[in-house]
N, C-alpha and C positions, 0 to 999 in steps of 0.2 A: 419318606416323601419330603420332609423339611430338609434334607442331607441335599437332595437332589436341585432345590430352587435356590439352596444356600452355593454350592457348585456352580449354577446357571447364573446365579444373579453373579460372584466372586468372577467367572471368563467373564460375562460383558461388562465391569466395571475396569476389570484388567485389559479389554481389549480396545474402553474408550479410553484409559491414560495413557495406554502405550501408541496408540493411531496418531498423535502431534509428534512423535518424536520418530515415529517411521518416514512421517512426510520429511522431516526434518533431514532426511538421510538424502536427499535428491538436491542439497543445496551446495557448497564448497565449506561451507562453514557450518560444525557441530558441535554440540553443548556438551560441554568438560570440567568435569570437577576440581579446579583449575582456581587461583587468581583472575584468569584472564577471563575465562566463563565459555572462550568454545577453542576449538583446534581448527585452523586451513589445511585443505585440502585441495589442491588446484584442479588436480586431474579428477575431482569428481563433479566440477564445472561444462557444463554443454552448453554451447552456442551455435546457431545457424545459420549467423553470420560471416560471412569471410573477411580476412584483415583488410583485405582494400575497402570494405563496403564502412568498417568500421574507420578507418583514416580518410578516408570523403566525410564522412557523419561528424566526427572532430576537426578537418579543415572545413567543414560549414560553419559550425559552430562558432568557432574563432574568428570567424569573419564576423560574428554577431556584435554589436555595439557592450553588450553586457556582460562577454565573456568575461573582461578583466574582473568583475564583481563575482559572475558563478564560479571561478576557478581559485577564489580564496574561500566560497564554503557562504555565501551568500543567495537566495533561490531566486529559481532563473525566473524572471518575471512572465507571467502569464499572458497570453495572445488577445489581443481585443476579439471579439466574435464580431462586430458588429457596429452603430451607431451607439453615442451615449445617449444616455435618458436624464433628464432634469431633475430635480431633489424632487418637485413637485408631482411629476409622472410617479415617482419612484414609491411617492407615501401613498397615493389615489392605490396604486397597485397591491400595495400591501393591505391597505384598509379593506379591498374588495376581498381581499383572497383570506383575511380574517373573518370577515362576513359571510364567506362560502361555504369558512370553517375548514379549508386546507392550510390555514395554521393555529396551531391550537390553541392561543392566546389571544386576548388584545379583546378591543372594544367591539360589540356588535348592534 
């Protein structure tokens, strides 16, 4: 009986280390024992976009004030949502929502 849970436990320990490296099989790039640490594979790349939709999507882009900054490896600055809020708004909000105890620090 210990032969058998030894068995059972050895598959599901085997079948949790090797499960990231299965997913890992669904990308273009895979881990190699290697200098480099993975190998390209192009053709195992799937997109469901078409080249036009993708060459609109880059001539948007580049129309952007920022591209010259994200096209050297600098990140694309993030979208305002909305109005800004005052230093002041900004602490009252935090102080309450410590107080609420949806953050887990800070003075109460």
């Amino acid at each position: 009986m210990q032969k058998r849970s030894f068995i059972a436990l050895t598959i599901v320990i085997g079948s949790a280390v090797s499960a990231p490296l299965a997913a890992s099989a669904a990308s273009e790039y895979h881990p190699a024992p290697t200098e480099a640490g993975v190998t390209y594979h192009p053709d195992h790349m799937s997109s469901n976009r078409t080249r036009a939709q993708v060459v609109a999507e880059t001539n948007a882009a580049r129309k952007h004030p920022f591209w010259r900054f994200a096209s050297v490896g600098a990140p694309w600055p993030a979208a305002k949502t909305g109005p800004g809020r005052s230093r002041d708004e900004v602490y009252r909000e935090t102080v309450e929502a410590m107080r609420a105890g949806t953050i887990p620090s800070g003075e109460k």
